[in-house]
Backbone as ProteinMPNN parsed JSONL, in Angstrom:
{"seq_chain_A": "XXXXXXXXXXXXXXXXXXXXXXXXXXXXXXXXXXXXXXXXXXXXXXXXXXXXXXXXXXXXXXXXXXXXXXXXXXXXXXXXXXXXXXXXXXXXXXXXXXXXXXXXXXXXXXXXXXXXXXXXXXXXXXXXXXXXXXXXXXXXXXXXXXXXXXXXXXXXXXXXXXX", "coords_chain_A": {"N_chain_A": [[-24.791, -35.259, 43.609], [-23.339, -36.063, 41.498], [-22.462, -38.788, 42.287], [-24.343, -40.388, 42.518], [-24.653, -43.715, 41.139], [-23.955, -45.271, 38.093], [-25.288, -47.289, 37.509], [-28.065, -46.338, 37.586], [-28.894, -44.568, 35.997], [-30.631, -43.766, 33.023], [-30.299, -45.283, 29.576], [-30.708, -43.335, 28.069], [-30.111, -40.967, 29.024], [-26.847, -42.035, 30.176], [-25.933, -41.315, 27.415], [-26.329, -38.822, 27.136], [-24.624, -37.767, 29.063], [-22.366, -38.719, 28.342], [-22.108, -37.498, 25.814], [-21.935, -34.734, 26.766], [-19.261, -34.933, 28.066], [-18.125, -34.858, 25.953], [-18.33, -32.593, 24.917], [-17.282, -31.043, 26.552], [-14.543, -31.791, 26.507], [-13.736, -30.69, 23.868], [-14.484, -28.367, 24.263], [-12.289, -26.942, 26.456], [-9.863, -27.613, 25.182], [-9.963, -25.858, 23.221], [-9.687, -23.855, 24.83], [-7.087, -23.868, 26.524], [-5.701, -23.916, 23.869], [-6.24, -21.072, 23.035], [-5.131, -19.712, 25.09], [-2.38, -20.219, 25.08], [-1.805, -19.166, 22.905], [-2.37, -16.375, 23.5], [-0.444, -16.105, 25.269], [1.984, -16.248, 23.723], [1.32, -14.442, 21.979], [1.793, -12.314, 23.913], [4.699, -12.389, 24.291], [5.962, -11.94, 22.344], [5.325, -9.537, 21.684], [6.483, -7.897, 23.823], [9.002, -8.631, 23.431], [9.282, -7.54, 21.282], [8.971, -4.562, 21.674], [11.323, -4.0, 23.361], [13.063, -4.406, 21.618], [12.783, -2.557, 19.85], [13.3, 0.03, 21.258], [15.927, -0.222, 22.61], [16.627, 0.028, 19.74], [15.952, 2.548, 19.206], [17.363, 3.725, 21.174], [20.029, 3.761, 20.825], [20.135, 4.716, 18.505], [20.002, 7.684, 19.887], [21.906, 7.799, 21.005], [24.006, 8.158, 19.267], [23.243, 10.352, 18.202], [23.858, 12.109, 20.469], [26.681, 11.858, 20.579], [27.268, 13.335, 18.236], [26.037, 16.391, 18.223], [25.458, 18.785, 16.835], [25.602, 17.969, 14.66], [23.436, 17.118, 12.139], [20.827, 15.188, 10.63], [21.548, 14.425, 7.34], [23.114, 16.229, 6.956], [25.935, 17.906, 6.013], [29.684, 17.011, 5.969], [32.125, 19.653, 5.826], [34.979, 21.549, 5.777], [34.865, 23.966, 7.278], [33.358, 23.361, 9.256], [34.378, 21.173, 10.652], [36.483, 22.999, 11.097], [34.94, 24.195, 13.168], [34.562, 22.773, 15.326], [31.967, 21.231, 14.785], [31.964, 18.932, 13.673], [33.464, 15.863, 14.433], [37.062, 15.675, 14.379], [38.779, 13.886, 11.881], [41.115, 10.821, 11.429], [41.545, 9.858, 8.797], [41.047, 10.592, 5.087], [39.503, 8.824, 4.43], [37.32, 9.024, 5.808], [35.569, 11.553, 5.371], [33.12, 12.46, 3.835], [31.979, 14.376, 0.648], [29.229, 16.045, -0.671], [28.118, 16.467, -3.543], [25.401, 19.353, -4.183], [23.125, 20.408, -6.331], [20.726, 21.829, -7.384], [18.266, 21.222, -9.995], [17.074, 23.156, -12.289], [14.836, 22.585, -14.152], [13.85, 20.029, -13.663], [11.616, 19.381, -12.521], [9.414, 20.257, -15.008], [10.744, 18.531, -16.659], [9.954, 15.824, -15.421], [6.977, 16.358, -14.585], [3.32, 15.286, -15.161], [1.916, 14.764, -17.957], [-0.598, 14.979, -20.033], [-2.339, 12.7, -21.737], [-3.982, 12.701, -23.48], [-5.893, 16.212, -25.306], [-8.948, 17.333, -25.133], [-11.267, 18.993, -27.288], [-13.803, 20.775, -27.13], [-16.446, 20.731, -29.249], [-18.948, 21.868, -32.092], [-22.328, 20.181, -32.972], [-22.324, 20.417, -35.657], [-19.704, 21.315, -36.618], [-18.348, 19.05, -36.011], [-19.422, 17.289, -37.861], [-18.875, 18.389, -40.249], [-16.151, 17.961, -40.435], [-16.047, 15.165, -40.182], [-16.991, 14.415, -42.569], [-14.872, 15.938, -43.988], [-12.605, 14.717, -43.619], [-13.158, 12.176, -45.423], [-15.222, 10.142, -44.198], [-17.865, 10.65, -43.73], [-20.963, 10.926, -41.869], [-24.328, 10.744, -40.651], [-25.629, 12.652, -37.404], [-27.764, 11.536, -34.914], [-30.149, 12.127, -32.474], [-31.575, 10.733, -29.597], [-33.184, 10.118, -26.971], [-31.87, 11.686, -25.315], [-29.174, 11.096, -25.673], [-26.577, 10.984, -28.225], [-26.24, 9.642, -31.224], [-23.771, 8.759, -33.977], [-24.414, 7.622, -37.215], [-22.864, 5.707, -38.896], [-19.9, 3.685, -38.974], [-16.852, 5.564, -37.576], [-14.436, 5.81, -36.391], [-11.056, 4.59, -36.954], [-10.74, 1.856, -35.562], [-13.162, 1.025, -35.252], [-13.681, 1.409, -37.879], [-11.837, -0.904, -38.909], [-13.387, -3.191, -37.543], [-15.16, -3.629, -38.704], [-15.416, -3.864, -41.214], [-14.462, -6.939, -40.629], [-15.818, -7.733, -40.21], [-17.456, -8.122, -42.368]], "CA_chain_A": [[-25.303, -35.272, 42.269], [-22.301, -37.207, 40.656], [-22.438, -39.628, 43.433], [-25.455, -41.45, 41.958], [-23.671, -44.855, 40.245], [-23.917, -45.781, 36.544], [-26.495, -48.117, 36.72], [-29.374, -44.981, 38.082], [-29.02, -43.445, 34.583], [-31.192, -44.531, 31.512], [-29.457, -45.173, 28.458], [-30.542, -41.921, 26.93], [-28.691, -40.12, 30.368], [-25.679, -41.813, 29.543], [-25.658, -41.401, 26.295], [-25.934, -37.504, 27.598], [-23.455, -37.723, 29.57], [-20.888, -38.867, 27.112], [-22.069, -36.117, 24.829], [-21.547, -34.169, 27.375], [-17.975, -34.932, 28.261], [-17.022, -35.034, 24.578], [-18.501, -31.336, 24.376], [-16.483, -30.298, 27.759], [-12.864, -31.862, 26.52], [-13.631, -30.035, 23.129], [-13.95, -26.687, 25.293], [-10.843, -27.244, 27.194], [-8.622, -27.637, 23.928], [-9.7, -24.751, 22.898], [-9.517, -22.814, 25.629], [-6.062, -23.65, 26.652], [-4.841, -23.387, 22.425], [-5.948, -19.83, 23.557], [-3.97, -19.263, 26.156], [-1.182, -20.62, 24.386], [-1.601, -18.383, 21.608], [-2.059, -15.258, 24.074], [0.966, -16.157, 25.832], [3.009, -16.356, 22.727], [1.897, -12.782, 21.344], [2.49, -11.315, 24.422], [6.286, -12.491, 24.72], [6.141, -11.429, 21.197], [5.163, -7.887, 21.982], [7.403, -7.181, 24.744], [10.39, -8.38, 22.663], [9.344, -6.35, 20.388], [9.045, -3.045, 22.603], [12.363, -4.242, 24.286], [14.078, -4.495, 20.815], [12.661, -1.012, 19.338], [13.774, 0.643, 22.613], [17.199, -0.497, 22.204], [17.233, 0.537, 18.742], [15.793, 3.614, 19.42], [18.06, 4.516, 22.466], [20.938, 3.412, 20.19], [19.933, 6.034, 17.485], [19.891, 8.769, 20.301], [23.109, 8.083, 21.308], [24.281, 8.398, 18.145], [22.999, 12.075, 17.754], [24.528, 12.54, 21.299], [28.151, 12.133, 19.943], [27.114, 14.71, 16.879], [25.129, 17.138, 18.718], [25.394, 19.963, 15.649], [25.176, 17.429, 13.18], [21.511, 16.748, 11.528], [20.599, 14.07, 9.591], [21.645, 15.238, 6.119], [24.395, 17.495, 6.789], [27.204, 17.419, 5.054], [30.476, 17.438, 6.854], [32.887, 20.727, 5.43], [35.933, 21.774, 6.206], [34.47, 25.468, 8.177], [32.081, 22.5, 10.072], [34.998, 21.168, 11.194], [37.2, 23.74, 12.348], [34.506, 25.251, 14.358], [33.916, 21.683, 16.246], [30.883, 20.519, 15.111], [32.079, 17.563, 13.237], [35.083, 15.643, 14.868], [38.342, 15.476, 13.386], [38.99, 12.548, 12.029], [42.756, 10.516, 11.541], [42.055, 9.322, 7.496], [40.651, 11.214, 4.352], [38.383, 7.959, 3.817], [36.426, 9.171, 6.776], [34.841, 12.008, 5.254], [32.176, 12.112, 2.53], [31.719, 15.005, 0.461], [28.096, 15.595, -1.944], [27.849, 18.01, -4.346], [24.068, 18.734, -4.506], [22.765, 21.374, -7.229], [19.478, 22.227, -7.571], [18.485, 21.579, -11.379], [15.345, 23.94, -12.218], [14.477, 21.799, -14.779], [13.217, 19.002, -13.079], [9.616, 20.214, -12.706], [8.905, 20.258, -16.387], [11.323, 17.136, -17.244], [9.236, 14.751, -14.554], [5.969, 16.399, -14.254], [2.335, 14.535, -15.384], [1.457, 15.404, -19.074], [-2.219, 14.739, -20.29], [-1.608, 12.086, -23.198], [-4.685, 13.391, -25.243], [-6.418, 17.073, -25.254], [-10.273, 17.487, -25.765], [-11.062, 20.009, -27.65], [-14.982, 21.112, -27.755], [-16.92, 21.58, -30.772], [-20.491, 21.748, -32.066], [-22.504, 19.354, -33.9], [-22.126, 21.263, -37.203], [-18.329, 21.107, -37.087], [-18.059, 17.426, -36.462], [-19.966, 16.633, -39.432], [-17.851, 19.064, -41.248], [-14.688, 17.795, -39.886], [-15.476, 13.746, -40.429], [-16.812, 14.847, -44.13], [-13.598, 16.368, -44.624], [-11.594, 13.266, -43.817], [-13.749, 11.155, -46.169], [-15.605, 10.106, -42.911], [-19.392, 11.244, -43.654], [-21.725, 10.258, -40.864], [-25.632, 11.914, -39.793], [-26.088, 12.953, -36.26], [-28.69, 11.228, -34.392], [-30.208, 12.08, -30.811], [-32.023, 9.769, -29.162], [-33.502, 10.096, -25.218], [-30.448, 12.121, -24.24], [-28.044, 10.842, -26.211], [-26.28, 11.5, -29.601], [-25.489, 8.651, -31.994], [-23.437, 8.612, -35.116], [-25.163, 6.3, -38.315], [-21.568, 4.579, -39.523], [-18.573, 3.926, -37.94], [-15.918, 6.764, -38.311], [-12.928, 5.388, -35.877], [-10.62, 3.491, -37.124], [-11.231, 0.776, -34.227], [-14.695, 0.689, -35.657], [-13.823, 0.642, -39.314], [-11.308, -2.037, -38.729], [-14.28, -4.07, -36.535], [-16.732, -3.851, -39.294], [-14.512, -4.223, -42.295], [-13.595, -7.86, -40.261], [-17.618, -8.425, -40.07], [-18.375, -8.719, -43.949]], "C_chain_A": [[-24.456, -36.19, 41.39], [-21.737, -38.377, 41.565], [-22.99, -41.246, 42.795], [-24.631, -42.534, 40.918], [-23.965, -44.759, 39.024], [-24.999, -46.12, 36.497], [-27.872, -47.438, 37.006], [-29.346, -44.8, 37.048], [-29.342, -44.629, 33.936], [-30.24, -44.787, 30.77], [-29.174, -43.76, 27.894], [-29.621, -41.049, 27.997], [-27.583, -40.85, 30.387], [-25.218, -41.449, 28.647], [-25.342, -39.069, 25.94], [-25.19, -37.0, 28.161], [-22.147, -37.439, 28.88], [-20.754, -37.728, 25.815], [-21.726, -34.815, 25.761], [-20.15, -33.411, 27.899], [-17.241, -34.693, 26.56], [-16.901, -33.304, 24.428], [-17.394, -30.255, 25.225], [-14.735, -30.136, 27.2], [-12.539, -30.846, 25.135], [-13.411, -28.51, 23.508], [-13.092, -26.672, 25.507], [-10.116, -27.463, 26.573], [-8.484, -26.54, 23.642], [-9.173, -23.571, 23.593], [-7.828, -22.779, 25.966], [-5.419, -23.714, 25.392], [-4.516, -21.834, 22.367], [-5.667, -18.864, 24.315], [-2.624, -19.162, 26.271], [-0.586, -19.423, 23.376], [-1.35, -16.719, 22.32], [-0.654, -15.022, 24.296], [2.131, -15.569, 24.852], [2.838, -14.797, 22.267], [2.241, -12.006, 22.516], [3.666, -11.339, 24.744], [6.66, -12.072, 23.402], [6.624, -9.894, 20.954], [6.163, -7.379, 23.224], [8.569, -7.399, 24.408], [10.147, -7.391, 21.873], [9.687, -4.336, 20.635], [10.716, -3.087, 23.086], [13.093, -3.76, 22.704], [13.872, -3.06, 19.98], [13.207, -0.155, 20.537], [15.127, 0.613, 22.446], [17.501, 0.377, 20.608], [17.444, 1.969, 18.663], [16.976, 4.653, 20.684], [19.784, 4.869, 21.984], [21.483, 4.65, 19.003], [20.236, 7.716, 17.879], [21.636, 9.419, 20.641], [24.231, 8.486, 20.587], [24.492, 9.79, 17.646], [23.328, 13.028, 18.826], [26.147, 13.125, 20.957], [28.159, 13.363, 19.106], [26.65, 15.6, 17.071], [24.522, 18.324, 17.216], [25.187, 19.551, 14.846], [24.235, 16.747, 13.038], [21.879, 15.945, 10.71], [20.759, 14.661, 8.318], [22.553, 15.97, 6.243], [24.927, 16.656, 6.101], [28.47, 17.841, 5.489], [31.355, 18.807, 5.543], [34.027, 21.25, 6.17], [35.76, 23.135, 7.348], [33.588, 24.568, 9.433], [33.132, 21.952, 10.873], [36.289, 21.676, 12.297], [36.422, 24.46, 13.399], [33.679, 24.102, 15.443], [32.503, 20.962, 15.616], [30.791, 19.303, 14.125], [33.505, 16.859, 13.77], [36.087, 15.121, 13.781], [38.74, 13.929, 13.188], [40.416, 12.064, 10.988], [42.457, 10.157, 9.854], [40.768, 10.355, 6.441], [39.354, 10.803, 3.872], [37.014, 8.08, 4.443], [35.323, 10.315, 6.286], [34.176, 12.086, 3.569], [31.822, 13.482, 2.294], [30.437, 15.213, -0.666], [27.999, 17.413, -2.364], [26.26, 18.055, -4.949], [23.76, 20.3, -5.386], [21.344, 20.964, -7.341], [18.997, 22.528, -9.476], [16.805, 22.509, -11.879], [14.592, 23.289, -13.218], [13.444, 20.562, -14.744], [12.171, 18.697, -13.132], [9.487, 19.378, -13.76], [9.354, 18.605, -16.871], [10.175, 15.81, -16.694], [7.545, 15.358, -14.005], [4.894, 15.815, -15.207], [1.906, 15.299, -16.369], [0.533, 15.124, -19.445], [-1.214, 14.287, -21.37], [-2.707, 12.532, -24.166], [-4.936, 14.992, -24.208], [-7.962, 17.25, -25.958], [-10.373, 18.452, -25.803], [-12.759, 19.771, -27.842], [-15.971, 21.374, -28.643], [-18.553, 20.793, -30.887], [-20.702, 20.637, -33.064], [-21.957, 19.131, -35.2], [-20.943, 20.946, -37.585], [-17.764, 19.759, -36.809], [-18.627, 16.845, -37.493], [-19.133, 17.027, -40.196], [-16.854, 18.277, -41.249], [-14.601, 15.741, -40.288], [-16.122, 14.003, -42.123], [-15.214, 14.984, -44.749], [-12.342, 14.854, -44.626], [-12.24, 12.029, -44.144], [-14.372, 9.875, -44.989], [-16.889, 10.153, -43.077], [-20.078, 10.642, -42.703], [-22.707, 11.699, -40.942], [-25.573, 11.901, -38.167], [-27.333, 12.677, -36.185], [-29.194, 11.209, -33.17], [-31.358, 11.589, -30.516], [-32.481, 9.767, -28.093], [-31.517, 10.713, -24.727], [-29.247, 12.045, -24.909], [-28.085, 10.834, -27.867], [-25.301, 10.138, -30.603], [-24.739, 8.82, -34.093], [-24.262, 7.355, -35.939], [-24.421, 6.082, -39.196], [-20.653, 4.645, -38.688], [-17.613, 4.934, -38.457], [-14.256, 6.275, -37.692], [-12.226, 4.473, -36.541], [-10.538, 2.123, -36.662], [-12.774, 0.378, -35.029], [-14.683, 0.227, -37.295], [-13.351, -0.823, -39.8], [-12.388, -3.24, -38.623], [-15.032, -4.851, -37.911], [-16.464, -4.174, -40.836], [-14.471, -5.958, -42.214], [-14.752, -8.466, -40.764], [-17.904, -8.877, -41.54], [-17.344, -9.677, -44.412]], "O_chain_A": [[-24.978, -37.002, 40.626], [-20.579, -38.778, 41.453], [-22.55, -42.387, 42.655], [-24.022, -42.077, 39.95], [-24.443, -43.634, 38.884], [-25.827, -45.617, 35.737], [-28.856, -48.064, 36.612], [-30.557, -44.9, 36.848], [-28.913, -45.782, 33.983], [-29.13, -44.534, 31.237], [-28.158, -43.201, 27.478], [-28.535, -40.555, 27.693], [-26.787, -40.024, 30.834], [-24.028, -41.141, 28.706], [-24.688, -38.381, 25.157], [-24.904, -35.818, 27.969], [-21.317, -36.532, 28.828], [-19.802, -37.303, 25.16], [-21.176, -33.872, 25.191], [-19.866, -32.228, 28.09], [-16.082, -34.426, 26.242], [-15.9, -32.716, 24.019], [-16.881, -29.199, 24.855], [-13.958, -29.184, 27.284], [-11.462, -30.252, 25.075], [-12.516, -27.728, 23.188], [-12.488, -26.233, 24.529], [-9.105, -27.672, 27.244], [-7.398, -25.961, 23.65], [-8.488, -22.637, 23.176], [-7.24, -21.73, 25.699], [-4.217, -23.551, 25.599], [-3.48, -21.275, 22.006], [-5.843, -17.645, 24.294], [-1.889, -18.507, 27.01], [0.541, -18.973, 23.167], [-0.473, -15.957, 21.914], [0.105, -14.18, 23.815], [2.951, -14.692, 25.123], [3.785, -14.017, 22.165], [2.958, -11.024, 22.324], [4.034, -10.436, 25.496], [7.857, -11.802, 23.302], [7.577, -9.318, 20.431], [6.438, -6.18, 23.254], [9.43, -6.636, 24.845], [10.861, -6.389, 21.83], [10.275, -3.415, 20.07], [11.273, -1.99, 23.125], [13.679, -2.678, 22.713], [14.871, -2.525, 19.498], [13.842, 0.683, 19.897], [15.565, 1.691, 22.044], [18.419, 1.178, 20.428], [18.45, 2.577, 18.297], [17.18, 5.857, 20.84], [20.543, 5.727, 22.435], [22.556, 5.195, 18.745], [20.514, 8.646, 17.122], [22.244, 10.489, 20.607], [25.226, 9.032, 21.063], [25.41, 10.283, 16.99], [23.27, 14.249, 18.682], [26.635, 14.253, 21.026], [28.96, 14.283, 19.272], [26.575, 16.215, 16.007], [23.366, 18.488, 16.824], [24.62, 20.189, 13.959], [24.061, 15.745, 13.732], [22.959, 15.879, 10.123], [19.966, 15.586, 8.14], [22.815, 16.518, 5.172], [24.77, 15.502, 5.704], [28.61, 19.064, 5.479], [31.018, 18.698, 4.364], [33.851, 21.35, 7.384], [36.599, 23.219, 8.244], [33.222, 25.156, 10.451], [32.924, 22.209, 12.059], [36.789, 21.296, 13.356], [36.917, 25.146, 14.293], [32.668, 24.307, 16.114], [32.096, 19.997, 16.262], [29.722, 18.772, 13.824], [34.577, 17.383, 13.468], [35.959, 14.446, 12.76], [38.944, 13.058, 14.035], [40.753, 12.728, 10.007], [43.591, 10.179, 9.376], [39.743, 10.775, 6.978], [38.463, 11.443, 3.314], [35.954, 7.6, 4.04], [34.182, 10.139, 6.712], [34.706, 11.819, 2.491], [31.382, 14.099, 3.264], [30.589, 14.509, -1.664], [27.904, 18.569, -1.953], [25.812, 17.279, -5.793], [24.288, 21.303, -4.907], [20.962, 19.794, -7.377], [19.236, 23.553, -10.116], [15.65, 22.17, -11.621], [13.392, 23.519, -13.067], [12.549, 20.251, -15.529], [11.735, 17.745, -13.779], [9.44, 18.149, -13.702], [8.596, 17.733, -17.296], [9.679, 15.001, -17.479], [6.991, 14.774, -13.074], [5.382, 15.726, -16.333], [1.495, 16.426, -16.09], [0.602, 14.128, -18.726], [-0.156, 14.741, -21.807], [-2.514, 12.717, -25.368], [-4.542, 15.17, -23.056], [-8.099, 17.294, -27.181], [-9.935, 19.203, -24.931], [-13.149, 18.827, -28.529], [-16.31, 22.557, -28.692], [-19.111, 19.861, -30.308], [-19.835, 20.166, -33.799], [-21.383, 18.169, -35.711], [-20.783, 20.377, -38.665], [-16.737, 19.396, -37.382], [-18.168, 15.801, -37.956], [-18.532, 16.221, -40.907], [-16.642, 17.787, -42.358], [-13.574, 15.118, -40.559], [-15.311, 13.575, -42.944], [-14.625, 14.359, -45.631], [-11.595, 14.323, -45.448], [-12.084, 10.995, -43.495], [-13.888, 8.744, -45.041], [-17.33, 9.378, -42.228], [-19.726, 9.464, -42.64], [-22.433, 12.886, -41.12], [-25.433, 10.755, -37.741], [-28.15, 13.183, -36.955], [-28.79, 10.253, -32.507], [-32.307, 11.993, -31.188], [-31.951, 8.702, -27.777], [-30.53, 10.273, -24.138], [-28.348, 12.868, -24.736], [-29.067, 10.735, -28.604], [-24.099, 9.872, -30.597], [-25.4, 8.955, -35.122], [-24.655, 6.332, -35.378], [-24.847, 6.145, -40.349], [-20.533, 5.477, -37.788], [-17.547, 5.158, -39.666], [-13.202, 6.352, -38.324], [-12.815, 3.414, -36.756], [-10.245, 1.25, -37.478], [-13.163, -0.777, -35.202], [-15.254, -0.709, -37.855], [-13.898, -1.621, -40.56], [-12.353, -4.162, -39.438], [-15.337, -6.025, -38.117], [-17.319, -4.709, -41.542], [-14.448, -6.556, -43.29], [-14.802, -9.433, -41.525], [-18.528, -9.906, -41.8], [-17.522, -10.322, -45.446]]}, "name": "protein", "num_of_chains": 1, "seq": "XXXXXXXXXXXXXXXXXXXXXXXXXXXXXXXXXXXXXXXXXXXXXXXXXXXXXXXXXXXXXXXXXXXXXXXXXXXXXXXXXXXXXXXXXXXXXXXXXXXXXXXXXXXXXXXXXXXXXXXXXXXXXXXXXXXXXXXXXXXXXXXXXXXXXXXXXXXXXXXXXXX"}
């Protein structure tokens, strides 16, 4: 089949050809870019496993030496005479924390609502923007309830700007 010479083929069958080969070498870039790219994450990933492993084995050994002592302790002088922290030759070696429990805390750092809605009927919002030289009618509409002036300050400001 690829025997047949050059000059057997039309123009338009070379011209298929060569589209042909252009379409093949374009395959074959790609294909080995992604083989390349495999390669690379998987030497990626097995350093990676290799180097958490290590860290991890590193960490154990760690809690080998200390057996009694947890993450968070706190070494003490009764911790030490009864072995389960080793004695050690300078004063700089041990770290003492004084931790108190403040009951306070709660209240000091907990999430306060910055406003409070407070419920009320038609009747007493009319009352209530009357009273602070405010007057507005209540108007309801398909569902909904519109004031007929502005009463917010945001609004009086707005409309004050307008004339």
């Amino acid at each position: 089949m690829h025997d047949e010479p050059m000059d057997s083929l039309s123009p338009m069958g070379v011209a298929r050809r060569e589209a042909m080969l252009s379409d093949l070498r374009a395959y074959m870039r790609a294909l080995k870019r992604r083989r390349r790219v495999r390669r690379s994450v998987g030497t990626t990933a097995v350093l990676f496993v290799v180097a958490a492993a290590l860290v991890t084995g590193v960490r154990g050994l760690q809690h080998e030496r200390y057996p009694s002592v947890t993450p968070g302790m706190v070494a003490t002088k009764d911790a030490r005479k009864n072995g389960a922290y080793p004695a050690t030759s300078s004063r700089d070696d041990v770290q003492i924390l004084y931790v108190q429990t403040d009951s306070s805390v709660i209240d000091r750092l907990a999430a306060k609502p910055a406003h409070t809605v407070h419920l009320i009927s038609d009747r007493e919002l009319l009352v209530t923007l009357a009273s602070l030289d405010r007057p507005a009618a209540l108007v309801r509409d398909s569902g909904r309830a519109y004031l007929t002036r502005p009463v917010t300050d945001d609004e009086l400001e707005a409309s004050s700007q307008v004339r």
